[in-house]
C-alpha positions, 0 to 999 in steps of 0.5 A: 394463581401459580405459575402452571395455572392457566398456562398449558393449552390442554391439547398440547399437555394431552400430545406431551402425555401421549407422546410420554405415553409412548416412549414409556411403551417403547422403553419398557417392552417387559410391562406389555399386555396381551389385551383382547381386542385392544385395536378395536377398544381403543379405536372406539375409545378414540372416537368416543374421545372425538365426538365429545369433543366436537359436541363440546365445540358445537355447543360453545360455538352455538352459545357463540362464547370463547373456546380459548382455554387460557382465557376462560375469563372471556367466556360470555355464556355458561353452557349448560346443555348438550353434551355440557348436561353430563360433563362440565369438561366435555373436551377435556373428557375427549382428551382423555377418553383419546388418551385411554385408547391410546393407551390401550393401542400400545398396551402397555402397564406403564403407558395406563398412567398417562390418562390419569396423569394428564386428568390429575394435572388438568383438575389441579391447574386448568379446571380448578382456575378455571372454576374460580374465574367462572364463579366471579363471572356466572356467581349463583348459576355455576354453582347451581351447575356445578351442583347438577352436572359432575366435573368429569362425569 
C-alpha cells in the first residue's frame, strides 16, 4: 500500500474537490459558460447524487456491515443487490454525481475538472485497495461480482 492508500475519507476529498472547484471558478471568471438551465441540471444532478448515496447506506445497513471507507477489511457482507446491482461504488457515484453539478452551478471550464479529478483519484487510492482487501475476503464471489456489476456504472 502507498501512503495515500485507504487514508482520505472520501467525503472529505469530494469537499476539498468541490471547495477547489470553487476557487478555480472564482479565480478564472474568463472560462465561464453560458449553460442552459445549468440551475435546474445541476440541482437534478445533486439529488441524483443523493439519493444514490442514501440507497447505498440502506443497503449496507440492511446487510448490517461496516460504512467505514477506511477500513474496508471489516466489511462482514458483500452487498450485491439494490442499488449495489448497477454500481459497485454507489456512494462514491453520489459524490461525484454532487460534484457534476456542482460543476455545473458555478459553470465554469475549469471547475468541469474537479469530478474527473476526484474519480481518477478515488479509483487509484481508495477503490483499487479496497478491491485487493475485498478479494482476500469474499475471494470467488467478488470476482464474480466484479464480472457482472461495473465499477463506476
Amino acid at each position: 500500500m502507498t501512503m495515500l492508500e485507504l487514508k482520505v475519507p472520501p467525503p472529505l476529498g469530494a469537499a476539498v474537490v468541490a471547495a477547489a472547484m470553487y476557487l478555480v471558478s472564482a479565480w478564472t471568471p474568463g472560462l465561464h459558460l453560458l449553460i442552459p438551465a445549468a440551475a435546474t441540471i445541476a440541482a437534478a444532478l445533486g439529488t441524483a447524487g443523493v439519493a444514490v448515496n442514501v440507497a447505498a447506506l440502506w443497503a449496507f445497513r440492511r446487510h448490517r456491515t461496516t460504512v467505514n471507507p477506511l477500513r474496508p477489511d471489516n466489511a462482514t457482507a458483500l452487498v450485491t443487490d439494490g442499488i449495489f446491482a448497477w454500481t459497485r461504488n454507489p456512494m462514491y457515484l453520489g459524490m461525484a454525481l454532487m460534484l457534476t453539478g456542482w460543476a455545473l452551478w458555478l459553470s465554469n471550464i475549469a471547475s468541469l475538472l474537479g469530478p474527473a479529478m476526484f474519480a481518477g483519484y478515488l479509483t487509484r487510492f481508495q477503490i483499487i485497495p479496497e478491491e485487493r482487501l475485498l478479494l482476500a475476503k469474499f475471494g470467488a464471489a467478488l470476482t464474480d461480482y466484479q464480472r457482472r456489476v461495473r465499477r463506476w456504472i
